[in-house]
RONURO-196839 format. One line per 5 residues: number of its first residue (from 1); their letters; for each residue x, y, z of C-alpha. Coordinates in steps of 0.5 Angstrom, whole numbers. Example, Ala and Ser with C-alpha at 12.3 -4.5 7.8 and 13.67 -1.06 7.14 Angstrom:
2
1> AS> 25,-9,16 | 27,-2,14;
//
This chain:
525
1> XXXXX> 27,-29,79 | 33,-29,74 | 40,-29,78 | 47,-28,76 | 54,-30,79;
6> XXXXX> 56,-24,78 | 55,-17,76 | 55,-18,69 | 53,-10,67 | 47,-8,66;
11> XXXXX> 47,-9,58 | 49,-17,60 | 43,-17,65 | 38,-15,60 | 41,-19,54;
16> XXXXX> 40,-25,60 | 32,-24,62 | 31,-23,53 | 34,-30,52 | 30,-33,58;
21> XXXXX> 24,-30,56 | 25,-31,49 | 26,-38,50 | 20,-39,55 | 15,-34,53;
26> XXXXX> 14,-34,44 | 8,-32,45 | 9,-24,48 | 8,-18,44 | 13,-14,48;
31> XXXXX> 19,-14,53 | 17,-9,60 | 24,-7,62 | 25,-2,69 | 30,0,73;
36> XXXXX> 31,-1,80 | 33,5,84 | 25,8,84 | 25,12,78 | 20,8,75;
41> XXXXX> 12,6,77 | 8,1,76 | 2,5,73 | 8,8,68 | 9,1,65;
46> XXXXX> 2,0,65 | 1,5,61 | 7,5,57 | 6,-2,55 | -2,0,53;
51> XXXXX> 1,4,49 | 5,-1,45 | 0,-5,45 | -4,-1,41 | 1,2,37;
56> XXXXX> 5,-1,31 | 12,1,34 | 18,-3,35 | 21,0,42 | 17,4,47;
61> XXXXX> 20,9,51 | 18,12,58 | 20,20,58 | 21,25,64 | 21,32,64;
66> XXXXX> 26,34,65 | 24,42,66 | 23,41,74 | 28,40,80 | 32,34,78;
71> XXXXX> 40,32,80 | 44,37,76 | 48,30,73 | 41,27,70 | 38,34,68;
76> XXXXX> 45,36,64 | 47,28,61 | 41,28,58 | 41,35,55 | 48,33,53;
81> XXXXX> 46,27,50 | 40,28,47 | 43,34,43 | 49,29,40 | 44,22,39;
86> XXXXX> 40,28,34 | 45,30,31 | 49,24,30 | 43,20,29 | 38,24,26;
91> XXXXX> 32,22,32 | 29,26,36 | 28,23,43 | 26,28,49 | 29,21,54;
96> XXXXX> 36,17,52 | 37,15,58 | 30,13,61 | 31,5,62 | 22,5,63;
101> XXXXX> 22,0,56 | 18,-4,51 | 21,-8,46 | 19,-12,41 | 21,-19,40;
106> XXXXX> 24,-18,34 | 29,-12,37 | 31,-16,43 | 33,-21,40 | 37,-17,35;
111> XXXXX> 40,-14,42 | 43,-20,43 | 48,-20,39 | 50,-14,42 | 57,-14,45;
116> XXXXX> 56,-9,50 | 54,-11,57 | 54,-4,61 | 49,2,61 | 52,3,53;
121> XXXXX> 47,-3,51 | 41,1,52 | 44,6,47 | 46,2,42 | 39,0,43;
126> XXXXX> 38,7,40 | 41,7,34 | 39,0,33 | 33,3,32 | 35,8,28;
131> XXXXX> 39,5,23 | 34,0,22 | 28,5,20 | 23,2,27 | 17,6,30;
136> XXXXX> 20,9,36 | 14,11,41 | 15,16,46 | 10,17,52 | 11,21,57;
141> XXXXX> 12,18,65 | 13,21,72 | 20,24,74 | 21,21,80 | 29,22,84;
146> XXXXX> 29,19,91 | 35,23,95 | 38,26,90 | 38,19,86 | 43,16,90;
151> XXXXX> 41,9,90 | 43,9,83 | 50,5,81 | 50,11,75 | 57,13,75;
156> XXXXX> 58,20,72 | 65,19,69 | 66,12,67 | 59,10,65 | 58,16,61;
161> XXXXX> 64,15,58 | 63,8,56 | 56,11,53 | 60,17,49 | 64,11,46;
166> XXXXX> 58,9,43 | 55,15,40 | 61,17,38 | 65,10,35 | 60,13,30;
171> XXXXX> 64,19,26 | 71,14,26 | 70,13,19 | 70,21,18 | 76,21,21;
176> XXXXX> 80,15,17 | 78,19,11 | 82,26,13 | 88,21,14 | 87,19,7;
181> XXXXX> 86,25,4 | 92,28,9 | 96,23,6 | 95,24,-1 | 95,31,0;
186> XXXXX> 102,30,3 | 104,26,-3 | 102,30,-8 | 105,36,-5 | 112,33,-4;
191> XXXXX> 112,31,-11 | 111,38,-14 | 103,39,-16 | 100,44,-16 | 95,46,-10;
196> XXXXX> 89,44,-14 | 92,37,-17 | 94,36,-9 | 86,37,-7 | 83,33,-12;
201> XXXXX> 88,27,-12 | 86,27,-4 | 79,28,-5 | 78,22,-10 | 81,17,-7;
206> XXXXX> 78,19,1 | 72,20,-3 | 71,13,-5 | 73,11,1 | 68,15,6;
211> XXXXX> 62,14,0 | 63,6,1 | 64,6,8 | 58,12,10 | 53,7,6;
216> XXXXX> 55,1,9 | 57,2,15 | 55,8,19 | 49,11,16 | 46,4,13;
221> XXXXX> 42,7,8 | 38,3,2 | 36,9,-2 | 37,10,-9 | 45,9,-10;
226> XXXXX> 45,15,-16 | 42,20,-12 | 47,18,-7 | 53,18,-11 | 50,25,-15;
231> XXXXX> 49,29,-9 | 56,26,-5 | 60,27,-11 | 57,35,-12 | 58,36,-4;
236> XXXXX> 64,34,-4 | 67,38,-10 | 64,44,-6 | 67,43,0 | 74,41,-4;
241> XXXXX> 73,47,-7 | 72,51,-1 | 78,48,3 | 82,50,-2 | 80,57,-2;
246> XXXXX> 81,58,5 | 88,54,4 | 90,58,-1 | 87,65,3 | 91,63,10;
251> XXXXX> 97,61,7 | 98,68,3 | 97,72,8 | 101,68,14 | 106,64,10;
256> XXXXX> 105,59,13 | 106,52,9 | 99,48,5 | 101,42,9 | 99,46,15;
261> XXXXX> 94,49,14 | 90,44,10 | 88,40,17 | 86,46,20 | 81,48,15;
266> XXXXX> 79,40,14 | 77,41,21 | 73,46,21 | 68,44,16 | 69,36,17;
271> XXXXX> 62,38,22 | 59,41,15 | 61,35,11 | 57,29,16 | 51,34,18;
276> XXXXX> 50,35,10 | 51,28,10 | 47,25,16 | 40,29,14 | 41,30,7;
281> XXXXX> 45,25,3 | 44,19,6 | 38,20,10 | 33,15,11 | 26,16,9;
286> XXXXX> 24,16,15 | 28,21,18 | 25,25,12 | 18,24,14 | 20,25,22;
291> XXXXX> 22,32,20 | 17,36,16 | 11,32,19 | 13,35,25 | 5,40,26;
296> XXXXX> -1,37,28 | -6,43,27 | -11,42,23 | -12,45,17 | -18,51,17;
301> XXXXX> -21,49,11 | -27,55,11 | -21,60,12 | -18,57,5 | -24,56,1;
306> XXXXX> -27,63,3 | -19,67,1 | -20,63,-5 | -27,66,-6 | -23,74,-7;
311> XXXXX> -17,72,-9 | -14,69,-16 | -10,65,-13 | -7,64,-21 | 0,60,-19;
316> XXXXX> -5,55,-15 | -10,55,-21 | -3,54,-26 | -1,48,-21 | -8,44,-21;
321> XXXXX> -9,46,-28 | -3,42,-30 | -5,37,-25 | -11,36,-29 | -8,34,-35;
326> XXXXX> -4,29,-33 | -11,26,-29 | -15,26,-35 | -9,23,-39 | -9,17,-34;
331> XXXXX> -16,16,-34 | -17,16,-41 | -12,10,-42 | -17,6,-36 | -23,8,-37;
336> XXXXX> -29,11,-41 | -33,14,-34 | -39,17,-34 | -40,19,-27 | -34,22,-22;
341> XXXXX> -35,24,-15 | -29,27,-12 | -27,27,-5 | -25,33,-1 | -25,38,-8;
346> XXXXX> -29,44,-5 | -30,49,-10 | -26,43,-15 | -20,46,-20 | -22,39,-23;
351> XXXXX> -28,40,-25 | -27,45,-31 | -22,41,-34 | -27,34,-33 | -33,37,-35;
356> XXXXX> -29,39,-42 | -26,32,-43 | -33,28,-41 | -38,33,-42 | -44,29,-41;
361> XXXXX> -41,24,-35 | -45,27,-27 | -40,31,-23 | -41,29,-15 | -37,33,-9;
366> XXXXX> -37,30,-4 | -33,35,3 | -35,37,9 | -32,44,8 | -39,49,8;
371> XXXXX> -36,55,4 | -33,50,0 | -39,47,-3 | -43,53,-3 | -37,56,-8;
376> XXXXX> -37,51,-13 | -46,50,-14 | -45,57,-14 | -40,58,-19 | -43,52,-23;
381> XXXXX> -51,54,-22 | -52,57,-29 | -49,50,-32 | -55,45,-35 | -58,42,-29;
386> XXXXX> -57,35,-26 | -50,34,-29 | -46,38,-23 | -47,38,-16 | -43,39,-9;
391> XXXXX> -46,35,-2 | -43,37,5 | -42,30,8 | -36,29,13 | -32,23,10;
396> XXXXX> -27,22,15 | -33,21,21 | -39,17,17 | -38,11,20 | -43,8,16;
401> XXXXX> -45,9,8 | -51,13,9 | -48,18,7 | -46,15,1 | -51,12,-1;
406> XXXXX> -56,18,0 | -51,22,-5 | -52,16,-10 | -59,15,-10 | -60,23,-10;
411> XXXXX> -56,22,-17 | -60,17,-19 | -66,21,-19 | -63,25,-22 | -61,23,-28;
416> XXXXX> -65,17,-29 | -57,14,-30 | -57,10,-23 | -51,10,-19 | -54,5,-14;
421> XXXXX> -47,0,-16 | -42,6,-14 | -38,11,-19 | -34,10,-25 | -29,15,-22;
426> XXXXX> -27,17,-15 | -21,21,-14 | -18,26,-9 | -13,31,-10 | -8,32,-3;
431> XXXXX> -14,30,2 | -11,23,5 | -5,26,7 | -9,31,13 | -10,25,17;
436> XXXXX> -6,21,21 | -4,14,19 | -10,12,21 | -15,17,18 | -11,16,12;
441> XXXXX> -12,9,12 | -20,10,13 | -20,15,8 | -17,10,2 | -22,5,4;
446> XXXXX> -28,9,4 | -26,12,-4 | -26,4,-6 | -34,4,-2 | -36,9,-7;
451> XXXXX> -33,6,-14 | -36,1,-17 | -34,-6,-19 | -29,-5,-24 | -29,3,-23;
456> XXXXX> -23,7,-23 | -20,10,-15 | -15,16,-17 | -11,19,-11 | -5,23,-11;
461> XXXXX> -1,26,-4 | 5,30,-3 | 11,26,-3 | 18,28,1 | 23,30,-5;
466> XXXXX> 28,34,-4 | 23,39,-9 | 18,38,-4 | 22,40,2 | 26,45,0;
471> XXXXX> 19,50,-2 | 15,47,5 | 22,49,8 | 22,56,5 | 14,57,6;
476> XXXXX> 14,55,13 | 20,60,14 | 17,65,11 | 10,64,15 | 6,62,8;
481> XXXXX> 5,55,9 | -3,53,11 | -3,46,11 | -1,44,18 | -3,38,18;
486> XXXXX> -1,35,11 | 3,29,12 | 8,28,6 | 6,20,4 | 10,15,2;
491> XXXXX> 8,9,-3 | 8,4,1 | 4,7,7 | -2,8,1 | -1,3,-3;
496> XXXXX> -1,-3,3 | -8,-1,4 | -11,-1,-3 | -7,-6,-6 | -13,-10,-2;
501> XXXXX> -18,-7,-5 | -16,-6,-12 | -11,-7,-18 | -5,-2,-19 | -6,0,-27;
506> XXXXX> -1,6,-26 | 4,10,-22 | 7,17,-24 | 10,23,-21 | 8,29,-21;
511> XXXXX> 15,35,-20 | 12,40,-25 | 8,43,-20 | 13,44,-14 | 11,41,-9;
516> XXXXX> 12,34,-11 | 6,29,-11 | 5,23,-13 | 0,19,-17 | -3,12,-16;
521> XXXXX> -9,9,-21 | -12,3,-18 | -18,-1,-22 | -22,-4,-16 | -23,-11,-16;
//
């Protein structure tokens, strides 16, 4: 039991418990953090530290339901703050003020250089996490209120003022550069230039400032400084351009001077600017990824293979047909195969394509999709025997490799060639993003198992461009979109996995089919 002289404020109270368990306990995996007014239970904890145990996240946090009876105050700050902090913050957290935690080691050591002492600690714990790209895991809790929740020191008005104070410290850079620009705006209009020299001159000068500041300071971003610098500068010449418009409109029609009117206008699309800003320009990529990978259907597999049956499907046969091409152009530049096996094809658009550049290699499919496998022996039956086939075998829940080994003894048989040691080619296009992460992770192993010693594993998956978001966006929008629970991927999540297994011979982009994939060329060791 750690006591303190004096109240110090519920984030000094924590920052004091971090530092002595730091100090004395270097071996713990996380921090257990409860409020004492009864809101929380002890089987909650358990189970949320279980559930940190067993994740990979950086802060766990209990979260309540707050749909039942609940005092008004808690029922509506959350609401509130929930709102701003996504707004703010790009993160979705259904409890900002839930105080049932884990926190790693490494967090709660960054949290003690925190200078907040009261309940704004635990926000600021927040949007540490936030800025610094961390797992947040959120797991449900009971929703417990004794009397109204009177024992709680909380106080409405004071405490939630301190807390706003630290959402909203955050948009004072954006209110600098209106002063900025106001003020050359105002010095220019004074010496006589026209409205547009007044804007612009404005506009570079607190553009520079808001740019550097926003990176550095506020959003915290490492992405790529060119796209950054692109899609700022466009936004702020259409937002310039937009403000000077108005300005112009109003001041005609009211006679009301320019230097009057700009701040109005300002105001109202300075929530425009730092949305766009927030989830466009400099989102982190982890936010990206939290906001298409929002579904966790599966995808019907059968229903998408039998409609390909009846339908020409020609935009999808242009997209593979040019994916196709660029897989045989890396390949031929690696390897000289004589056996493929691809996972996840089905009724294969690759296959016509390979089967041309190398037609004598054997071509196996490896899917758990019956109509799929039907399709593609059905369309290809009448070719020589023996060089082509597809199997029903489900990859992602064989635990061992019989199923493999069934398929390549049974090529071996028949084609005198033996593939006891594994295929020259196994690659899959769009399968590992339709797992969670540790599908995804099981499905990258399992193309490594199948490939011989020196073999070539091709994979390719979706990843988050803004070519890719905004056609999911428009297709989701429109009811068009299938697949549910693709997963847009990032090099790093793949490549960590394979780069134990294989060498990374080559990297490409794949942007002219749309949906952005990327792909990844590994010789296994």
């Amino acid at each position: 039991m750690l006591k303190n002289a004096t109240n110090i404020g519920k984030g000094g109270a924590l920052k004091h418990g971090f530092n002595y368990i730091l100090n004395h306990f270097t071996q713990i995996q996380g921090i257990i953090t409860l409020d004492c007014d009864g809101q929380h239970s002890v089987d909650d904890a358990l189970k949320l530290a279980r559930a940190f145990i067993e994740s990979s996240a950086e802060l766990a946090i209990g979260v309540r339901d707050f749909g039942g009876k609940i005092p008004f105050r808690s029922k509506f700050g959350n609401t509130l703050t929930r709102n701003i902090f996504k707004i703010m913050f790009g993160k979705k957290l259904k409890d900002t003020q839930s105080g049932l935690r884990v926190i790693s080691p490494n967090l709660a050591r960054t949290m003690l250089a925190s200078a907040y002492n009261g309940y704004e600690f635990e926000m600021q714990m927040l949007i540490n996490a936030c800025y610094e790209h961390l797992t947040i895991l959120q797991v449900p809790i009971q929703t417990i209120y004794i009397d109204n929740n009177a024992s709680s020191h909380f106080n409405p008005v004071l405490d939630s003022l301190s807390i706003y104070f630290v959402l909203f410290r955050h948009i004072g850079n954006s209110l600098l550069t209106a002063l900025i620009d106001y003020a050359i705006f105002a010095l220019a209009f004074s010496l006589g230039a026209s409205l547009f020299v007044c804007m612009l001159s404005g506009r570079i000068v607190a553009g520079v400032f808001n740019f550097m500041v926003g990176k550095h300071f506020v959003f915290k971003t490492k992405s790529n400084l060119a796209f950054e610098i692109t899609t700022y500068t466009l936004l702020m010449l259409c937002l310039m351009f937009i403000s000077m418009q108005g300005i112009a409109f109003i001041s005609h029609y009211t006679n009301i001077s320019e230097i009057i009117i700009k701040p109005i206008c300002e105001l109202m699309i300075f929530a425009a600017s730092f949305l766009v800003q927030r989830f466009f320009i400099f989102a982190p990529k982890t936010q990206i990824l939290d906001s298409i990978n929002t579904e966790s259907k599966a995808t019907n597999w059968e229903q998408y293979y039998a409609k390909r049956a009846h339908k020409g499907f020609k935009l999808s046969l242009l997209t593979r047909k040019i994916s196709a091409n660029l897989i045989i152009n890396l390949l031929k530049k690696y390897s000289h195969p004589q056996s493929f096996c691809e996972f996840g094809g089905g009724d294969s658009c690759f296959y016509e394509s390979i089967r041309k550049a190398y037609p004598q290699a054997f071509y196996i499919v490896f899917d758990n999709a019956t109509n799929g496998v039907k399709a593609f022996n059905e369309k290809y039956k009448d070719l020589p025997p023996h060089r082509q086939e597809a199997r029903l075998v489900n990859i992602i829940e064989s635990k061992s490799l019989s199923a493999y080994q069934q398929g390549l003894a049974s090529a071996s048989q028949d084609t005198a060639n033996g593939f006891y040691d594994g295929f020259d080619v196994v690659f899959s296009a769009g399968l590992i993003e339709h797992f969670d992460e540790s599908g995804t992770k099981d499905m990258c192993l399992k193309h490594f198992m199948c490939a011989k010693s020196g073999g070539i594993v091709l994979l390719t998956y979706p990843t988050p461009t803004l070519l890719y978001r905004c056609i999911r966006f428009c297709a989701e929008r429109c009811g068009m979109w299938e697949f549910h629970d693709e997963r847009a991927l990032l090099f790093k999540e793949v490549h960590n996995v394979c780069k134990e297994y294989g060498e990374l011979k080559a990297r490409r982009l794949n942007a002219y089919i749309g949906l952005t994939q990327e792909i990844l060329v590994y010789q296994k060791f």
